[in-house]
C-alpha positions in Angstrom: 0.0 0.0 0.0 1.4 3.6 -0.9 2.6 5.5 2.5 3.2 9.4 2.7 6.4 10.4 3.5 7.1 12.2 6.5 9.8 13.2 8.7 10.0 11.6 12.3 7.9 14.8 13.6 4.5 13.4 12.4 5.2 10.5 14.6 4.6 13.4 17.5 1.6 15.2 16.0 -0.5 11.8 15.6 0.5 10.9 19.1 -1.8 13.5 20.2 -4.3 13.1 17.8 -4.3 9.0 19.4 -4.4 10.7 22.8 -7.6 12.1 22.1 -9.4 11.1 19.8 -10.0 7.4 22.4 -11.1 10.2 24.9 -13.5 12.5 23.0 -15.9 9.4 21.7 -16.2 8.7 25.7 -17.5 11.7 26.4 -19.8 11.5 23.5 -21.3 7.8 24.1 -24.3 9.4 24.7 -24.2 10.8 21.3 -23.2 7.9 19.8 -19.7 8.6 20.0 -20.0 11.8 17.5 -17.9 12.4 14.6 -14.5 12.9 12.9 -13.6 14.8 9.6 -9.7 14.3 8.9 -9.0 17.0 6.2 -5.9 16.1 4.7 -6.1 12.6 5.7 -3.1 11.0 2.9 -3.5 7.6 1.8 -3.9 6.0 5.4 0.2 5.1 6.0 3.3 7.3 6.9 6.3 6.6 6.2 10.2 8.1 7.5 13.5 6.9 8.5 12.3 4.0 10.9 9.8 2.7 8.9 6.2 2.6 8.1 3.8 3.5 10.6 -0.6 4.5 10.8 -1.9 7.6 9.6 -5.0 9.2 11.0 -7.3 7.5 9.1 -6.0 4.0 10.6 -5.9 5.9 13.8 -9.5 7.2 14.4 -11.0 4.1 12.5 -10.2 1.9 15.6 -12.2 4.3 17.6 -16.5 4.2 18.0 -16.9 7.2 16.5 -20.4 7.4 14.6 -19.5 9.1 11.6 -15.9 9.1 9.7 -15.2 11.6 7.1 -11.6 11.2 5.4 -11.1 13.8 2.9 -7.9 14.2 0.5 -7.3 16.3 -2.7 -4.8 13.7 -4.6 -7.1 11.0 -6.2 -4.2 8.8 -5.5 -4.5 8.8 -1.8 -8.8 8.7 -1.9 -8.3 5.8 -4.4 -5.6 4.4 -1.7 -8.2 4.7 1.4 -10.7 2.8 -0.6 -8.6 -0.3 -0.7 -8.8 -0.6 3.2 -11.9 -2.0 3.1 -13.0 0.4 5.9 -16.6 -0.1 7.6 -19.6 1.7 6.5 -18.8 4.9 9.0 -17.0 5.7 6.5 -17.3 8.4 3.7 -14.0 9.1 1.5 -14.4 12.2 0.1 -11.4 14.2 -3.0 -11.4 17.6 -3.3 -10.9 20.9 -1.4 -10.8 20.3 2.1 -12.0 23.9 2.6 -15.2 23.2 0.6 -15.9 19.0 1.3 -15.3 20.1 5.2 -18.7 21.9 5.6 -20.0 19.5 3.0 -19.2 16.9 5.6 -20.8 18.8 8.4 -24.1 19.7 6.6 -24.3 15.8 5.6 -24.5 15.1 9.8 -27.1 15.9 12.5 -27.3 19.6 14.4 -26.5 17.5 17.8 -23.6 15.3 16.8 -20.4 16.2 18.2 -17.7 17.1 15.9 -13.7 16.5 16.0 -12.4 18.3 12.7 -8.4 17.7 11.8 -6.8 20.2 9.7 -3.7 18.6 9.5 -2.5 21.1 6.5 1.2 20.6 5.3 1.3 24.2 4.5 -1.1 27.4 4.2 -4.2 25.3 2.9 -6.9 26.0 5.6 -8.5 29.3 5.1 -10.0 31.2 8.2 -12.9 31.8 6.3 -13.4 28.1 6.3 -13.2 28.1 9.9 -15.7 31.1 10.2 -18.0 29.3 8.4 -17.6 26.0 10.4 -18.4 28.4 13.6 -20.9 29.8 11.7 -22.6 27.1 10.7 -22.5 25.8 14.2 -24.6 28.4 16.0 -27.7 26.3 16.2 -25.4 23.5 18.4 -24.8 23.8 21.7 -21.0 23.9 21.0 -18.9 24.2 18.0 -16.8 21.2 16.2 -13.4 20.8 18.1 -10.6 22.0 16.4 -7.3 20.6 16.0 -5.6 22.6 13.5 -1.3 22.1 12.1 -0.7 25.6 11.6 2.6 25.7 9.6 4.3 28.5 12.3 8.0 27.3 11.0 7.7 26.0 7.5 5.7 28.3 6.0 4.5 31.5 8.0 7.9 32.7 9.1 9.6 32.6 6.0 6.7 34.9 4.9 8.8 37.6 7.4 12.1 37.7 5.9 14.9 38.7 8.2 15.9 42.5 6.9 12.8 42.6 4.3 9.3 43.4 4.5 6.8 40.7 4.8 6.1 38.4 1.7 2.9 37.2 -0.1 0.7 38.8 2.1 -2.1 37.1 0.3 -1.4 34.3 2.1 -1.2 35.6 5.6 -4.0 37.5 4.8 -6.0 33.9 4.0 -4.7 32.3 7.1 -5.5 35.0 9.0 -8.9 36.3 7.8 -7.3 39.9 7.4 -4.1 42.3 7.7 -5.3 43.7 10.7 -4.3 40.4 12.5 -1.0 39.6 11.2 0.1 43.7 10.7 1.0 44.5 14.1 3.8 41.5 14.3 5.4 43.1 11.2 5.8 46.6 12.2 7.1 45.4 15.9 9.4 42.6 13.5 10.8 45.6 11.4 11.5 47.7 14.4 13.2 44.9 15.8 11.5 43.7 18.7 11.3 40.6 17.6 13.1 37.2 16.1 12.2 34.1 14.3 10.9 32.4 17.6 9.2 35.3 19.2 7.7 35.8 15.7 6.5 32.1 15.8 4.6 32.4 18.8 3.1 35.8 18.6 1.6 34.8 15.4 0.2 31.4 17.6 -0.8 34.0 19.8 -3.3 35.7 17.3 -4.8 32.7 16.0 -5.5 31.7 19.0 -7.2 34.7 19.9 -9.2 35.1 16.2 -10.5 31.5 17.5 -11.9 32.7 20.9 -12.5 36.8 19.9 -13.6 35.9 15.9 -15.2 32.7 16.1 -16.7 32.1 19.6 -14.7 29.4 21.1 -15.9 29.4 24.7 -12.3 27.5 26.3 -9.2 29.5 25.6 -7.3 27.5 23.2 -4.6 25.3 23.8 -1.0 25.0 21.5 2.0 22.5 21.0 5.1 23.5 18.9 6.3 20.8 16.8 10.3 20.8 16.7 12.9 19.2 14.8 15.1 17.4 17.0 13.7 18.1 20.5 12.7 20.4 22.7 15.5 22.8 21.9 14.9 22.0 17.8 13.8 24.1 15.4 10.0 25.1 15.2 8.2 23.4 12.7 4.3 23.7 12.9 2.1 24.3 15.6 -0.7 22.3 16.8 -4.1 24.6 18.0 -6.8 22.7 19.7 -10.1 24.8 20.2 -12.8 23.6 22.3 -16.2 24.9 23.6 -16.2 22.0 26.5 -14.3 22.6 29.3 -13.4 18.6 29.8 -12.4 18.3 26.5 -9.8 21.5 27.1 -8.2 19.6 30.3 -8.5 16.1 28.7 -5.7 17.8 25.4 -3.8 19.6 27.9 -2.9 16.6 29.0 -2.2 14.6 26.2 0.1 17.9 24.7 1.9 17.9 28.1 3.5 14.2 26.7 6.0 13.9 23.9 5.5 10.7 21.8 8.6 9.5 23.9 6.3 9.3 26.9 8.2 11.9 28.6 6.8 14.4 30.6 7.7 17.8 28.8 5.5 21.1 29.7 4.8 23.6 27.2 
């Protein structure tokens, strides 16, 4: 079966995403275990330096959740997901994630719970996606959870060149939602007050306050920086969690407090 090739970091982000995902259909067995949409969800494998290893379809499918949604824009990884002969939970979906996401929500009832994962390699997601999820959410009694890869190291900080003014500010302004977000880093960037990892993290910073200010997320949102090579490595992406339940807010805090190692690391 074909894999997607990662580096040994995705190993970490999925360890969360299997540290929850167990824990959010038990709080949900009353509503059937609610559902999951996996965004960018590859053709079910990963693959690095020590081998082969699940994805987050493989992942979530062991779990009771009620309805599955994988979703993928590369036939080739939809046509791959079809061959694991996965129970009838499950809807495989190709296209844009930012469309077939709400597609996926409309297709499920107002009172199921929802566990979206936007598990973008780079600038993908638009906020205006995520306004609309919210949006489209105001007849629930909470939102979809959120757990969203934002690409802090491989993508948005190379956007602020060191010396230069900030690049393709089209795409921070669709990440974003607007240059009144993302502005305000750049002038304190160009007046020197900050560097590449104070850059990182004020821009975590203001997503995470668009998803609680913007949006209506009741819990203030969580975050996990993904590093190359350890605590001390470089910054890669960024894992947000957003959550309008106040056990579901404690029950990621504690699975981002844990490195795939099993070591206790606080963030």
């Amino acid at each position: 079966m074909p894999a997607r090739i990662s580096g040994h970091w995705t190993r970490e982000k999925l360890h969360f995403l299997e540290c929850y995902a167990p824990a959010f259909v038990r709080a949900c067995k009353s509503a059937e275990g609610g559902c999951f949409i996996d965004a960018f969800s590859g053709p079910g494998w990963n693959e690095d330096e020590q081998g082969r290893f699940k994805g987050s379809p493989l992942i979530v499918t062991r779990y009771n959740f009620r309805d599955i949604f994988l979703i993928d824009s590369d036939p080739a990884n939809t046509e791959a997901l079809n061959h694991l002969d996965f129970d009838s939970r499950v809807e495989i979906m190709t296209g844009d994630a930012n469309e077939l996401v709400l597609v996926a929500l409309c297709s499920v009832p107002d009172w199921l719970p929802a566990l979206i994962f936007l598990d973008q390699n780079s600038n993908q997601v638009s906020f205006a996606t995520l306004r609309e999820i919210a949006g489209w959410s105001r007849q629930r009694n909470r939102k979809p959870e959120l757990l969203v890869l934002l690409p802090t190291g491989m993508v948005l900080q190379r956007l602020f060149p060191r010396g230069r003014p900030a690049q393709h500010t089209h795409v921070l302004d669709k990440v974003f939602g607007s240059e009144e977000v993302w502005r305000p880093i750049e002038e304190q960037r160009m007046a020197g007050g900050l560097r590449r990892g104070s850059i990182i993290q004020a821009l975590t910073e203001s997503y995470m306050t668009l998803l609680t200010g913007t949006l209506g997320y009741v819990e203030q949102p969580l975050h996990r920086h993904i590093r190359m090579g350890g605590e001390r490595g470089v910054f890669l992406y960024t894992l947000v969690f957003a959550t309008d339940h106040s056990v579901g807010r404690r029950t990621m805090d504690k699975c981002f407090r844990h490195r795939h190692s099993g070591q206790g690391a606080l963030f």
